[in-house]
C-alpha positions in Angstrom: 0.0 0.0 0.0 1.4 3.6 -1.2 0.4 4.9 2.4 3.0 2.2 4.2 5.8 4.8 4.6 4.0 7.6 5.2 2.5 5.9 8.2 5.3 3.7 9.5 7.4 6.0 11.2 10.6 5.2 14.4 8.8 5.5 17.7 10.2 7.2 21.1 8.7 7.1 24.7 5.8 9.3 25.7 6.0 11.1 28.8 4.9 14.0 30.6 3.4 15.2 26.6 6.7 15.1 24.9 8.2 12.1 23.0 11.9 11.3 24.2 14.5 8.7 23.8 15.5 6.0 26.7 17.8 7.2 29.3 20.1 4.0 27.9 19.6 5.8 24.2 18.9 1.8 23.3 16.4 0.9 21.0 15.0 -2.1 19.5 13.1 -3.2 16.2 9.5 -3.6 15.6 9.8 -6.4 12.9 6.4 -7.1 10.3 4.8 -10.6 10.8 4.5 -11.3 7.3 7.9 -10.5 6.2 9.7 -10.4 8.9 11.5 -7.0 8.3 12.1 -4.4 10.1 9.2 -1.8 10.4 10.6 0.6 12.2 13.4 1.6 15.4 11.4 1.8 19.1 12.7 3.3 21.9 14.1 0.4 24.4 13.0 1.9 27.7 14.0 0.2 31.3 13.2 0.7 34.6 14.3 4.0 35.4 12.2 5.0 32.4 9.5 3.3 34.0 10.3 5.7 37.0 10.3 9.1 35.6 7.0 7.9 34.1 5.3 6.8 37.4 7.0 10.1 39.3 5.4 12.2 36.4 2.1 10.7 36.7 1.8 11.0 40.6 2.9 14.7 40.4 0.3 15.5 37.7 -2.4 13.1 39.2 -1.5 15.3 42.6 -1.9 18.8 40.8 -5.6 18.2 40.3 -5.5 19.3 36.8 -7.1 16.1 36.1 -7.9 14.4 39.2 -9.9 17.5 40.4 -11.2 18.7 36.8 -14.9 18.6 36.1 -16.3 15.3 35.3 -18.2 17.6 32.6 -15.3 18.8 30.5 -12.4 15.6 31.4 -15.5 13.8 29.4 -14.8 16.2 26.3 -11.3 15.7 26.3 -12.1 11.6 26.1 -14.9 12.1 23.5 -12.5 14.5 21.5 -9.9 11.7 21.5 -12.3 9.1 20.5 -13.1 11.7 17.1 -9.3 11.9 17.0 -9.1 8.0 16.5 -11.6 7.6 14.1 -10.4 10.7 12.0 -6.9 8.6 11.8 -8.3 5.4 11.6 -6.8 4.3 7.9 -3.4 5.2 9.7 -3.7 3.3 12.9 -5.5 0.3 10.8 -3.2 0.0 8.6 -0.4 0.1 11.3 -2.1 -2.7 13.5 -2.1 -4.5 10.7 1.3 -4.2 9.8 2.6 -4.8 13.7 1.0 -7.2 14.4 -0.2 -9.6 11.3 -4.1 -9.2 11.4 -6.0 -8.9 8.0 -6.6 -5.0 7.5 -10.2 -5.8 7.2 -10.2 -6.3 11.1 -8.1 -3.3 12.2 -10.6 -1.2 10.1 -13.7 -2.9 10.8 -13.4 -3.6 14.3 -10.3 -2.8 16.4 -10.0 0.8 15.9 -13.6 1.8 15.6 -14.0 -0.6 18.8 -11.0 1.8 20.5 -13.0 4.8 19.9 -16.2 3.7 21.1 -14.0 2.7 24.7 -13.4 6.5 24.8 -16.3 7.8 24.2 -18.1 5.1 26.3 -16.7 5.8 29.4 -16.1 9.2 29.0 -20.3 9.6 29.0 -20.4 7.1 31.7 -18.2 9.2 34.1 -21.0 11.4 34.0 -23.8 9.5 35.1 -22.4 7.2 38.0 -24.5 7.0 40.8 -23.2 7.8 44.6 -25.1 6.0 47.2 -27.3 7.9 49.7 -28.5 6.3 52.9 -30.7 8.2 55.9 -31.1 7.1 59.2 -32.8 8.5 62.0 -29.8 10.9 63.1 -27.5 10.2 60.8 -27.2 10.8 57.0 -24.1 8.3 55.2 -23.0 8.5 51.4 -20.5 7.2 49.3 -17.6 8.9 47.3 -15.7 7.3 44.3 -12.6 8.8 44.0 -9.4 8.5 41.7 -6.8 6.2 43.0 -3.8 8.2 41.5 -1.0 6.2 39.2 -2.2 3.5 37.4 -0.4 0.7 35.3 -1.6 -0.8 32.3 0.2 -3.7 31.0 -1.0 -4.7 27.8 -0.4 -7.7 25.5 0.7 -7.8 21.7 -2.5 -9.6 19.7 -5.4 -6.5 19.8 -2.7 -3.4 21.1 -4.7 -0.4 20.4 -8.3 -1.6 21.2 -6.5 -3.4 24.5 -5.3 0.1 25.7 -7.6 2.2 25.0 -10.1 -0.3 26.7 -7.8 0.4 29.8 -7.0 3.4 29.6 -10.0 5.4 28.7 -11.9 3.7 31.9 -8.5 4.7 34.2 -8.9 8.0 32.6 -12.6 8.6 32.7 -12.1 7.9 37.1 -9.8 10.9 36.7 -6.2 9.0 37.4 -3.0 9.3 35.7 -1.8 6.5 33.5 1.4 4.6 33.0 1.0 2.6 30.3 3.6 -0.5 28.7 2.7 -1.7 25.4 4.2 -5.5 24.1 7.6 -5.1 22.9 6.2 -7.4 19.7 3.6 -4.3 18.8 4.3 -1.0 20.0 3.6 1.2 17.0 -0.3 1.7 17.0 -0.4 2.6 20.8 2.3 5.5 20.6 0.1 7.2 18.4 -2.1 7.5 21.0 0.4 10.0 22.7 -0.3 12.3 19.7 -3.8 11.8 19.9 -3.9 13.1 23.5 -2.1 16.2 22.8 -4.4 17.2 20.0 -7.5 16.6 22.3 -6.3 18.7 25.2 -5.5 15.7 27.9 -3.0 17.8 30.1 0.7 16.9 30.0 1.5 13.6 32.4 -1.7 12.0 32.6 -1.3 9.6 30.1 2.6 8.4 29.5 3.9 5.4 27.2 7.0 3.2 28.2 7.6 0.7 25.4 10.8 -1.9 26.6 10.6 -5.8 28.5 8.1 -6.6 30.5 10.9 -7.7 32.7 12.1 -4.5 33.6 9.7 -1.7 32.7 6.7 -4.2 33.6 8.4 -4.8 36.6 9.0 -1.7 37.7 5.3 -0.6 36.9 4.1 -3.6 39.2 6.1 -2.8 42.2 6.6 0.9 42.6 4.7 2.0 46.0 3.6 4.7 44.0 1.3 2.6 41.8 -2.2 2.6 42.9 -3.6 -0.1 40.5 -2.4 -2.7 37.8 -4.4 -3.9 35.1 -2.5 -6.9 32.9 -3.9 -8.5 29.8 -1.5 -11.7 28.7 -0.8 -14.9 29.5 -1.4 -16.7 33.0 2.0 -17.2 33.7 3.1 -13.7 33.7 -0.1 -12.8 35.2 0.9 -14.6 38.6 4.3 -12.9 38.4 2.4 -9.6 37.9 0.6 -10.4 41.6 3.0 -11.8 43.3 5.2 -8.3 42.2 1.8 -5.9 43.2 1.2 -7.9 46.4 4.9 -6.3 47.8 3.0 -2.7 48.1 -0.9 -4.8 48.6 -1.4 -2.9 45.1 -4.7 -4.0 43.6 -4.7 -6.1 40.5 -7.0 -6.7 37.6 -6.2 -9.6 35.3 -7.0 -10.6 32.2 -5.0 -13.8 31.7 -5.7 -17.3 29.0 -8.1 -19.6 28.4 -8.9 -22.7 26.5 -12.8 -21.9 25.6 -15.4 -24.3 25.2 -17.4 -24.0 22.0 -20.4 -26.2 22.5 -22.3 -28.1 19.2 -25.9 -29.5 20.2 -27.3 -31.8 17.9 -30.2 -29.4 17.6 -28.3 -26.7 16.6 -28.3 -24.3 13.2 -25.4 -26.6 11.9 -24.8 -23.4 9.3 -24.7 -21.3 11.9 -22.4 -23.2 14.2 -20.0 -23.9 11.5 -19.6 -20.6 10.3 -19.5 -19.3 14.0 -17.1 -21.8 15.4 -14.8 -20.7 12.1 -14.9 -17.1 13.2 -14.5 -17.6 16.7 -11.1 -19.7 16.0 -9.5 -18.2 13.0 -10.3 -14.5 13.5 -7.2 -12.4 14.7 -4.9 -15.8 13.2 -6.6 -17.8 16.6 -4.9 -15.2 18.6 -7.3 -14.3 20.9 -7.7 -15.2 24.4 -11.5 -15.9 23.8 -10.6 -18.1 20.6 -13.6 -21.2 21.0 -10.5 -23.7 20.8 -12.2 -26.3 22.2 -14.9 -27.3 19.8 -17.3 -30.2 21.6 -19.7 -31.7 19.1 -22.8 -34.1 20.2 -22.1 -37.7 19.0 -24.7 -37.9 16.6 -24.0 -34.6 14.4 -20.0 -35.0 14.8 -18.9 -36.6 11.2 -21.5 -34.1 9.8 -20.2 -31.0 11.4 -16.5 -32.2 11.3 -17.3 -32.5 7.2 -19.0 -29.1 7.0 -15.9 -27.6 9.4 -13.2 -28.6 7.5 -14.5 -27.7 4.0 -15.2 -24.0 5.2 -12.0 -23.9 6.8 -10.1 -24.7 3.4 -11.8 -22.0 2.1 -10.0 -19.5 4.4 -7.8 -16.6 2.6 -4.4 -17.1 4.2 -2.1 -13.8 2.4 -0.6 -10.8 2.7 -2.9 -9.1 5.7 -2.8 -5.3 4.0 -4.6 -7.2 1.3 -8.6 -6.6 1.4 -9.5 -9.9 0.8 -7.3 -11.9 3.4 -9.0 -13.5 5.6 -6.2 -14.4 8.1 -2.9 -12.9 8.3 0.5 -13.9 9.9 1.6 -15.0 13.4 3.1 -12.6 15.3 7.0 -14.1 15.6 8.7 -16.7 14.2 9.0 -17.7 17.7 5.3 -18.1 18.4 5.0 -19.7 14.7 7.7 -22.6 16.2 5.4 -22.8 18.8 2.1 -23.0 17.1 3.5 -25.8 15.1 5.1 -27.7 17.6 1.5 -27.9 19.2 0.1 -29.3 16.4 3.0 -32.2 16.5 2.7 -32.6 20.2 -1.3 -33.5 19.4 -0.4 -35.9 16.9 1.9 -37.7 18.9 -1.2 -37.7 21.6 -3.1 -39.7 19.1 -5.3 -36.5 17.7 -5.8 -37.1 14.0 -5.7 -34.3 11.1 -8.2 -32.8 9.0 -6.4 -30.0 7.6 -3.3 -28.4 8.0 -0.5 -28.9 10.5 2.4 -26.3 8.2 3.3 -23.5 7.0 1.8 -21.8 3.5 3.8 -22.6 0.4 4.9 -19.4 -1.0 4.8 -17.3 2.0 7.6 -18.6 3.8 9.2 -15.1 4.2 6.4 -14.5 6.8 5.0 -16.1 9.7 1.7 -17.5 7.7 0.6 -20.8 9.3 -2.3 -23.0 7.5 -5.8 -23.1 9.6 -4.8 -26.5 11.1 -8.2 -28.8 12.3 -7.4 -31.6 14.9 -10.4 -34.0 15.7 -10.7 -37.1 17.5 -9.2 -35.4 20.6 -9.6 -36.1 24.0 -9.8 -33.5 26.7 -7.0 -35.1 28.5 -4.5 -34.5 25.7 -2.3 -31.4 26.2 -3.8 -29.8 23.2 -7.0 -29.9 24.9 -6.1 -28.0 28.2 -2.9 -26.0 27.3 -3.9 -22.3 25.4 -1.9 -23.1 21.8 -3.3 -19.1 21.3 -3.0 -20.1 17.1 -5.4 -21.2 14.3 -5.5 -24.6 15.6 -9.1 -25.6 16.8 -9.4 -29.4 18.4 -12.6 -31.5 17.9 -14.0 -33.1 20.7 -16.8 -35.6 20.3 -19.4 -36.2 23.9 -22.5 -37.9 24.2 -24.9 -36.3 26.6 -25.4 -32.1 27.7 -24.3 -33.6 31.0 -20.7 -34.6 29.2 -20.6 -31.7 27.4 -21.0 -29.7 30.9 -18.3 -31.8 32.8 -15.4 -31.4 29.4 -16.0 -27.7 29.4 -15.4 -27.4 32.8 -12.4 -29.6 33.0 -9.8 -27.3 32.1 -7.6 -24.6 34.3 -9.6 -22.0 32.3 -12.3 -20.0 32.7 -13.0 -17.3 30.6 -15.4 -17.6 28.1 -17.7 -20.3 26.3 -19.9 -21.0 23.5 -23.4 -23.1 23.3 -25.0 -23.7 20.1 -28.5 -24.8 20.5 -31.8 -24.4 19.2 -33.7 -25.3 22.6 -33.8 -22.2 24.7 -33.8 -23.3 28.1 -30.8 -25.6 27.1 -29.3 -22.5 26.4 -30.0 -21.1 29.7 -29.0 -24.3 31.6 -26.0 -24.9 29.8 -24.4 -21.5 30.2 -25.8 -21.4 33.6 -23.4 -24.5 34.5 -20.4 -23.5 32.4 -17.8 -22.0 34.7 -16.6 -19.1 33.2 -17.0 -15.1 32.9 -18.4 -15.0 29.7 -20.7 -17.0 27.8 -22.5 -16.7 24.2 -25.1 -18.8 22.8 -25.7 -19.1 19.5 -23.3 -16.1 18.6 -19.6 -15.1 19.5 -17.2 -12.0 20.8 -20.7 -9.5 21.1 -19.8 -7.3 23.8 -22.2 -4.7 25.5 -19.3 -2.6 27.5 -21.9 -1.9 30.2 -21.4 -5.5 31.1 -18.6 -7.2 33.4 -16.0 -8.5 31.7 -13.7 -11.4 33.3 -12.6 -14.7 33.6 -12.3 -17.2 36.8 -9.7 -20.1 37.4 -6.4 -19.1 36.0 -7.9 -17.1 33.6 -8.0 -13.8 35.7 -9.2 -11.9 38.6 -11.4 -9.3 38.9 -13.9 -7.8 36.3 -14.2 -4.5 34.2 -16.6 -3.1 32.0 -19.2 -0.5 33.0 -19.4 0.3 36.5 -16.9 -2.2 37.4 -14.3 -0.8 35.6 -15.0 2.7 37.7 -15.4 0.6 40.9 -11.5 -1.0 40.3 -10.3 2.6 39.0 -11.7 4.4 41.6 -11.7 4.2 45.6 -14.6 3.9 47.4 -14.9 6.2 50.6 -18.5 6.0 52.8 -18.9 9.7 54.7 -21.3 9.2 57.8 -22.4 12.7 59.1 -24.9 13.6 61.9 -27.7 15.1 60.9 
């Protein structure tokens, strides 16, 4: 695309409303999934990076100028940026394509129009939360939501932009300040964001940007006793590393970790509609998403059907270049994750899983880190590639007899974040997703989210909820006055 270096441009660290290099003068290369070149030089921050940062967001967060502005106009400056976002969204599309793999379709269609709608969305909110009023007899008491101060957002490297601004525009909206570490993989749609904030009006230090490794900048944003709150999107692993770092200060977390999701097949289901819904809620984002349906569990007597129908619409999937319009599914992020994906697929086989489709690389892409939708049926939930997140375009098939079954295989995993029941008998429906343990649950659909609703998983796949008014309750503090009347 003619618009590719026009866009694409080196990226530095954002704090206190000026872009600046690391204190080290280091940086490191944002490399393109699909060819694996170089897209462009990013600042290598570290932990003293990390510092300045958090010091600059506590004296700003302490000034008032946001903390103590009018709920009234901090909600402009949030709706401006959300205009702001969509008035660059062929720029930061096309960017989030490029960074991380995804088809462009998706960047335009959903991520960035999804990141402005988090802005504007809890910037109207902000307005209209309700404080609790009780009387008694002598005695009036009320409650008081107030900013926390310095929060850190810690966000992973498959949906960057939407992922922060899902973050930060809630943090914001409570009236903190905002320290914010994007995945070294994909840094370049979130510094943009930096820009974006100084063209709305957001004052200088309220929002600041520390792109380096988790293991040092993360660290650092996890156990400063400055830090009031940490929100983490990634992997489980790292999650518990997170909270064991935020328990040295008793720092609140809220984490948004893996999972191994459930997609349920009833016999008396849509078949169309669960085949073409179980494709998109697999292959979308390359099978990079932490609410992929990975686990697809199909009734006994529909299984050779559906398997049939499955695997013929997944060979129909556009595997290419992801800044062309028709691809369907891009590139993995890293050749690393690629190795990994793959060696999955090999550690299923040697489990006894059989192939349907896939299981390599694409012939004539090799340059990039394009993997073939892979199918693996005949598995059983004890196999590894049942209960470990693969986080790839690798669904497995898992045949079960009787609703009970299907209730007692979803709910043998670690995970708990999402599910999927396709059905055609209502209270099925109901009982089903009633039984499944996990945050979220769809039936007969996939990945529709009303953002007034909680969002969350349980087991190992997080703690805590956002989304709505629980996002303000875990950015905000809540005080109860008591005064005699």
């Amino acid at each position: 695309m003619s618009n590719i270096d026009s866009f694409v441009k080196d990226s530095k660290l954002f704090i206190d409303g000026k872009f600046v290099d690391a204190m080290s003068n280091e940086t490191f290369d944002s490399i393109n999934p699909a060819n694996n070149k170089k897209l462009a030089s990013v600042a290598n921050g570290g932990a003293e990076d990390a510092k300045y940062a958090i010091e600059v967001a506590k004296r700003t967060f302490d000034s008032g100028v946001w903390s103590e502005m009018p709920v009234e106009e901090r909600s402009d400056i949030l709706c401006r940026m959300s205009d702001l976002i969509l008035e660059r969204v062929e720029e930061l599309s096309l960017i989030e394509t490029l960074d991380v793999g995804k088809p462009i379709s998706e960047s335009r269609e959903f991520d960035i129009p999804r990141a402005a709608k988090n802005f504007r969305f809890f910037a109207e909110m902000a307005k209209f939360l309700v404080h609790e009023h009780y009387d008694m007899k002598k005695f009036m008491s009320y409650t008081q939501y107030a900013p926390v101060g310095v929060t850190s957002l810690i966000i992973p490297w498959n949906l960057p932009f939407m992922q922060m601004t899902w973050k930060s525009s809630a943090a914001l909206a409570a009236g903190n300040s905002v320290v914010v570490k994007p995945a070294s993989y994909t840094p370049l749609s979130t510094i943009i964001l930096g820009e974006i904030a100084n063209e709305a009006g957001l004052p200088p230090g309220v929002l600041n940007i520390v792109t380096g490794p988790g293991s040092t900048v993360g660290t650092e944003m996890a156990v400063h006793k400055d830090v009031r709150r940490i929100a983490f999107v990634g992997e489980t692993s790292t999650g518990r590393t997170v909270m064991q770092n935020a328990s040295q200060n008793l720092t609140p977390v809220s984490l948004e970790l893996g999972g191994k999701s459930a997609n349920i097949v009833f016999e008396d289901a849509n078949l169309e509609e669960a085949v073409a819904g179980s494709i998109e809620a697999i292959f979308t984002n390359q099978g990079e998403v932490c609410l992929a349906g990975s686990r697809i569990l199909v009734q006994e007597s529909i299984y050779d059907t559906f398997l049939e129908k499955f695997v013929e619409a997944v060979k129909k999937i556009k595997v290419g270049d992801p800044t062309d319009e028709s691809t369907e599914m891009g590139a993995l992020v890293s050749k690393n994750h690629l190795k990994e994906v793959h060696e999955y697929v090999e550690i299923g086989l040697d489990e006894g899983a059989k192939l349907a489709y896939g299981g390599e690389r694409v012939e004539g892409l090799e340059e990039g880190n394009f993997y073939k939708p892979t199918v693996l049926y005949d598995v059983d939930n004890k196999m590894r590639v049942a209960q470990e997140e693969i986080f790839g375009p690798v669904p497995v098939i898992i045949p079960f007899k009787t609703e009970e079954d299907a209730i007692q295989i979803a709910n043998d995993s670690i995970y708990g974040l999402a599910g999927v029941v396709w059905t055609n008998d209502l209270r099925r429906g109901h009982r089903v997703a009633a039984a499944i343990d996990s945050g979220l649950l769809w039936v007969n659909c996939w990945y529709i989210r009303d953002l007034r609703t909680p969002f969350g998983g349980s087991k190992a796949s997080g703690i805590g909820r956002e989304g709505g008014r629980n996002s303000f309750e875990f950015y905000t503090e809540a005080k109860t006055i008591t005064m005699k009347k």
